[in-house]
N, C-alpha and C positions, 0 to 999 in steps of 0.2 A: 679680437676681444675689444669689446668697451674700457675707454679709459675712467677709472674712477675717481672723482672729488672726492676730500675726506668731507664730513657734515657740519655744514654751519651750525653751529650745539647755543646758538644764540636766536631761541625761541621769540617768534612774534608770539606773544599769551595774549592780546589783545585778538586775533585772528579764533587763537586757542578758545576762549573764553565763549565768540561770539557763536562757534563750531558747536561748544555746548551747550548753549544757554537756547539757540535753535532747537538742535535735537533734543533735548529735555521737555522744553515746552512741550513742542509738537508731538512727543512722547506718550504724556498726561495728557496729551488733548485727545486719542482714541477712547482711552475709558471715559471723560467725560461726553465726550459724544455720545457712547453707547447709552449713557443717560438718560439725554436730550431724546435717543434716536427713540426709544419706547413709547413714546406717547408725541412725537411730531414728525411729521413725514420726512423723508431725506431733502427733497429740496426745498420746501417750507423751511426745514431747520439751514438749509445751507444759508438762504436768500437772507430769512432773520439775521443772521449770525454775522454774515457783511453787508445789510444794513447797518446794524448797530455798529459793529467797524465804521463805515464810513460814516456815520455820524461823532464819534469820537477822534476821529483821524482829521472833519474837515474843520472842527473845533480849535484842534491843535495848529493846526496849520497857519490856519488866520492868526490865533492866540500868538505864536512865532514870526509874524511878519511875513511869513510865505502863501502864497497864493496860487490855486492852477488859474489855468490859461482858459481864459474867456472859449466859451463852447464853438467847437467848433473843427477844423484840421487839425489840429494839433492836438487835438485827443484821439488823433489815431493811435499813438503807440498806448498808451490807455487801455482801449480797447481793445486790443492786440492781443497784451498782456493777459488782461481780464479776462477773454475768453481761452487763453492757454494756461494759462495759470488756476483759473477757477472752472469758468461756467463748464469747457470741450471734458475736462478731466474728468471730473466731477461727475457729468452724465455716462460719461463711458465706465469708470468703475464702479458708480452706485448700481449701476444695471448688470454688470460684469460680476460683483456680489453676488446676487441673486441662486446663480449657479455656480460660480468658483470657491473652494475651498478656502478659508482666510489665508495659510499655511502660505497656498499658491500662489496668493492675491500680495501676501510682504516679500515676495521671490521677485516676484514680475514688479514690483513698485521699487524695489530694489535696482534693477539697470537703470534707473536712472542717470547713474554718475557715466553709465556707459556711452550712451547718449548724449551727455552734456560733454565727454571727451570728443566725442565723435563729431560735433555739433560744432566746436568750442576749435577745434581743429581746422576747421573748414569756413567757419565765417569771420574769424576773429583775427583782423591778418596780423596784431603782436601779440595773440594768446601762444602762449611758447609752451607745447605738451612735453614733457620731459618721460622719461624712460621711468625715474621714479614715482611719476604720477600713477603711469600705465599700472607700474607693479600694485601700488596703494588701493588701485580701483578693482583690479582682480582680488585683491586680499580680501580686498569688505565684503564684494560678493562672494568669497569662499565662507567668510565670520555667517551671512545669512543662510547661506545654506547647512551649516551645523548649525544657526540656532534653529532652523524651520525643521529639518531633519526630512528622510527619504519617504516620509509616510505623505510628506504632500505632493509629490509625485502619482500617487495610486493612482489619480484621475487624469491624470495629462492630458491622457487622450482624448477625452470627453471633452465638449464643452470651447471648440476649438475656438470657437466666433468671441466668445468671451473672454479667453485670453488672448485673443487679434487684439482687442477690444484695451485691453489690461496694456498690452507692449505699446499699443496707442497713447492713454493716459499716461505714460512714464513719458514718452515720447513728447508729446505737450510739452510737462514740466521740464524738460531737459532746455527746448524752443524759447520758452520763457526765462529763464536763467541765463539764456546765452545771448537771448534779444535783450533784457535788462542790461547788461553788462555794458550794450554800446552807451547807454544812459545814466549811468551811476560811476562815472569815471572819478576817482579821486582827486580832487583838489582842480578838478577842472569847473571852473565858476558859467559855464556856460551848460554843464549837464545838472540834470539833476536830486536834489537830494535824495538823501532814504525815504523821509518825511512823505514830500510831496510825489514820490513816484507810489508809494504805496497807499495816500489819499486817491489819486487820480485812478488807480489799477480798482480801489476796494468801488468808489462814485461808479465806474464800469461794469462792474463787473454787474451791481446793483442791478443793473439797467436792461443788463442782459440775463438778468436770472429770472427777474418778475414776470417775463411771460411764457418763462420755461415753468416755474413753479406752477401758476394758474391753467397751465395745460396739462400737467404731470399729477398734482396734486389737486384733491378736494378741499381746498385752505376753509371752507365754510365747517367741515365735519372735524377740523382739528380741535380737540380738548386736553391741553397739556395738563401733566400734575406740578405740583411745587417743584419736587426733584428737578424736573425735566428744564423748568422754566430757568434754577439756577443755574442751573448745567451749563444751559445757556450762556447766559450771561457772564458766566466765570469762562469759557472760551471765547465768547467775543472779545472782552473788554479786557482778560488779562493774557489769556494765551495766544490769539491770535494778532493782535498785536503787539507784544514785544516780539514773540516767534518771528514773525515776518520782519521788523524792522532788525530786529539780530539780523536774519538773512540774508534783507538786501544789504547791510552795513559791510557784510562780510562777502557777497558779491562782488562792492566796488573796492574794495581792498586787498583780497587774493585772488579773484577772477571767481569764472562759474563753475571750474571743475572742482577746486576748494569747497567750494559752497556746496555743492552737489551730495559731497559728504555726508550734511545733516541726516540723507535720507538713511544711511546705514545707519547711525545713531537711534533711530528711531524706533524699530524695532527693538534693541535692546533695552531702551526708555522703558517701552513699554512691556517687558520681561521684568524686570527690576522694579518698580514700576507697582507690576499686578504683584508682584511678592509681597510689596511694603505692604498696601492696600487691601490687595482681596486673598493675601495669606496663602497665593499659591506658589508651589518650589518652583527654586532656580535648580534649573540641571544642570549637569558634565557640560552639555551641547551648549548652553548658553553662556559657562565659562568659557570654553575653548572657541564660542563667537565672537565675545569681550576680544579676546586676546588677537583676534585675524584682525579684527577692526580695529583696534589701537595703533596695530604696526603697520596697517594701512594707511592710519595716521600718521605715524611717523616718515614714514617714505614720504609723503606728502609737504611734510615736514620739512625734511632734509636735515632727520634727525640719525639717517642713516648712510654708510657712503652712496653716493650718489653717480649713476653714470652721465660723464658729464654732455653725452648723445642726445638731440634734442628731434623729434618727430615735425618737422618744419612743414607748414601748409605749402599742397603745392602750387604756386601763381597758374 
């Protein structure tokens, strides 16, 4: 047997706080998209959307005394980032869409935290995986499978390339999360901040979208309506930027399989979410998802005993 710790019952809520204020955002930022996505093409609307990011990010930045780094080698983690984080993902599930069922598409964007254990395990040589991490990560993904329920299975079989495709794009953001991590170190004045890693990732990412857009899209035959245009803009300027600066805050302070979290959160956001808003019911399924994610939270926590067995990388 496993020896068990009792639970450190003295809560980081700062951790807590940043865990939700990510998955919230990013929550409400689906139904605003669907918005935006009616009347502007997907990556017309992705490119806009971190433009205007990184023109509000590189405002701040200078506004605060910090600056990137003159162009050049050292915007490789940048770019790194930007295309794992943004541009690689982003083309593989907006195409992956197409043919996958939504249902499928929050199942598969869900392993993420699997991946960033898995990731997180292997390149990180003081990420220290704990036994109640492992449990926490199966929990959430049990919470998503009661809230997606067996009907998004029907198709599994179908459509094989595009859920390769899906397990890919999680796969990305797990890469991203665990590469951030070496960069976002706590109190270490030589890495750096939330601020300017997520000016440098949005300036990137910019750079590397513009000639994916102009290939993919007909940006001359784009005619947005009002709706679409706010949509816009109320995801660039208010969701995706605190979303993402919660994130990385909470990357360099509980590591990335913490962080990872938000994505289970997200789905439920937006259950909760479309009730407030577009008046549709919350089910059985979506409470008793509440509930597998919470206490996935909490193991994570070490709101629960703890085995005190640690999954150590092996040299």
């Amino acid at each position: 047997m496993l020896p068990l710790k009792l639970p450190n019952m003295k809560l980081n809520w700062q951790h807590i706080a940043l865990l939700i204020t990510a998955g919230t955002l990013w929550g409400v930022a689906f139904l605003v998209a669907d918005i935006s996505l009616e009347t502007i093409p997907p990556f017309t609307y992705t490119f806009t959307r971190n433009f205007l990011v990184a023109i509000v990010l590189v405002i701040a930045l200078y506004a605060t005394g910090e600056k990137l780094p003159p162009f050049g080698r050292k915007w490789g983690p940048y770019f790194f980032v930007g295309l794992f984080d943004n541009a690689l993902p982003v083309m593989l599930s907006t195409n992956a869409l197409l043919f996958v069922d939504s249902g499928l598409v929050t199942i598969y964007v869900s392993t993420t935290p699997f991946f960033t254990l898995l990731f997180a395990r292997q390149f990180i040589k003081d990420e220290k995986i704990t036994f109640n991490q492992t449990i926490g990560v199966v929990l959430g993904m049990a919470g998503i499978l009661f809230l997606i329920g067996p009907a998004a299975f029907a198709n599994v079989r179908s459509n094989l390339w595009s859920q390769i495709a899906l397990l890919a794009a999680s796969s990305c953001y797990a890469i991203a999360t665990v590469y951030s991590r070496r960069f976002l170190r706590d109190g270490d004045e030589h890495q750096h901040s939330a601020l300017e890693w997520l000016t440098g990732q949005f300036v990137a990412s910019v750079i590397i979208l513009l000639p994916i857009m102009l290939i993919f899209d007909d940006v001359t035959a784009v005619m947005p309506d009002r709706p679409s245009i706010i949509a816009l803009f109320v995801s660039a300027w208010i969701i995706t930027i605190f979303a993402f600066l919660s994130y990385y805050r909470l990357n360099a302070l509980a590591g990335p399989t913490y962080a990872s979290f938000v994505t289970y959160l997200i789905p439920i956001n937006g259950v909760f979410f479309g009730a407030l808003i577009l008046n549709e019911t919350v089910t059985v399924n979506s409470l008793i998802a509440l509930a597998f994610i919470l206490t996935g939270i909490a193991f994570v926590n070490n709101m629960v005993p703890q085995f005190s067995s640690q999954f150590k990388r092996q040299e």
